[in-house]
C-alpha positions in Angstrom: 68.7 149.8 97.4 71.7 149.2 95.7 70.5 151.8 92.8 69.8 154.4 94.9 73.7 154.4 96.7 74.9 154.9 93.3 72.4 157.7 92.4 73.6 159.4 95.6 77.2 158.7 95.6 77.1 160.4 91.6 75.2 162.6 93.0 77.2 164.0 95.9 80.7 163.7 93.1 78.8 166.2 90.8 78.2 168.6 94.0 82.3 168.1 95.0 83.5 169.0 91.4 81.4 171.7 90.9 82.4 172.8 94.4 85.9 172.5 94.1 85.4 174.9 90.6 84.4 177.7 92.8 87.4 177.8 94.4 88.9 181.8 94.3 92.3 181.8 93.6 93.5 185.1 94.6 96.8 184.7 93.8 96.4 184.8 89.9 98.7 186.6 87.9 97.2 186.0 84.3 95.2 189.0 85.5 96.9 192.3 83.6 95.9 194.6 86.3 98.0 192.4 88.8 100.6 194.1 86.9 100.0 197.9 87.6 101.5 197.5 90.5 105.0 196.0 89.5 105.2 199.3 87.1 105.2 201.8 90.2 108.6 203.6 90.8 111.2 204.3 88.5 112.9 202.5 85.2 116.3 203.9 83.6 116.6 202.8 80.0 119.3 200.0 79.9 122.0 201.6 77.1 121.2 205.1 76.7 121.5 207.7 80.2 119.7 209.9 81.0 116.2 208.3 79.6 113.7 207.3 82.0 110.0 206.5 83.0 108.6 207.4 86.3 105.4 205.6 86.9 103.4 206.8 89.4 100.4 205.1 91.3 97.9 208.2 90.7 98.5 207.2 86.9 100.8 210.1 85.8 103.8 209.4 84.3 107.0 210.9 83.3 107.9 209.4 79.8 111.4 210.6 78.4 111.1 213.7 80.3 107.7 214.1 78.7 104.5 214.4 80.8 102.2 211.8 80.4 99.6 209.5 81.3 99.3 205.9 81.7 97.3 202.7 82.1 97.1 198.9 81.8 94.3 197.6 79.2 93.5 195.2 77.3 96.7 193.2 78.6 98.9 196.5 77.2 100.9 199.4 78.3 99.4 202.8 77.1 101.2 206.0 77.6 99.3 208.9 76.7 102.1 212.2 76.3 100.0 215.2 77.2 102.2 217.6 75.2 102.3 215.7 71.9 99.2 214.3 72.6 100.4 210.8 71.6 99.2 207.3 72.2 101.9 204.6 72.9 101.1 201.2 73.1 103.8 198.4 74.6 103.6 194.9 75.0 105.5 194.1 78.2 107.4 191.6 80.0 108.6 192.0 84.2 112.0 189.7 83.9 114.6 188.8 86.8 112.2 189.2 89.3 110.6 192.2 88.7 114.1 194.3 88.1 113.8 194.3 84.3 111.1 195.7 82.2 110.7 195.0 78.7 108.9 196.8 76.2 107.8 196.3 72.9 106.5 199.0 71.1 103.8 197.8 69.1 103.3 201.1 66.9 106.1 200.6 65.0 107.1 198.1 62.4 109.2 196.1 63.3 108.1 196.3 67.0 111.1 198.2 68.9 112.1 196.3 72.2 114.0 198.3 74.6 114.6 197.0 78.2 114.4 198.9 81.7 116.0 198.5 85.0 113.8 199.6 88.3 116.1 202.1 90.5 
């Protein structure tokens, strides 16, 4: 009688972990599309005037005065120019809550960094 308890009692513990594994955690912001949303608006370059991006939610952008494209993937920023038909590719960082962004132009070598603040 004594077995069996045990057998159950291990049994229901497997059933609560694996349970409590399931759980959805919907506020995860590992996930790189979480992000898209932070971009939306516009960014003024933090030396030089008169350069800025203008995300847009529909996916357009305006890059430098340039028209472009852009999209989160793979965990990076991609700006496609439509009139140079370039491809840029940033790692970024959101800093001091969401007012800063950084970006690091992975293309080049050494990376370029170059900071923006949201307007």
């Amino acid at each position: 009688m004594k077995k069996q308890i045990v057998i159950i009692g291990i049994f229901f513990l497997f059933i609560f972990t694996f349970l409590c594994g399931c759980n959805n955690n919907t506020n995860n912001n590992s996930n790189p599309s979480d992000d898209s949303q932070k971009f939306i608006g516009t960014w003024q370059h933090g030396t030089l005037q008169n350069v800025r991006i203008i995300f847009s939610k529909n996916g357009n952008c305006d890059y430098h005065g340039q028209v472009a494209k852009w999209e989160i993937k793979e965990g990076k920023l991609e700006i496609y120019t439509t009139g140079e038909e370039l491809t840029l590719t940033f790692d970024y960082n959101f800093l001091d809550n969401n007012q800063i962004l950084e970006l690091i132009n992975v293309d080049t070598d050494p990376p370029l960094v170059d900071n923006y603040m949201k307007q």
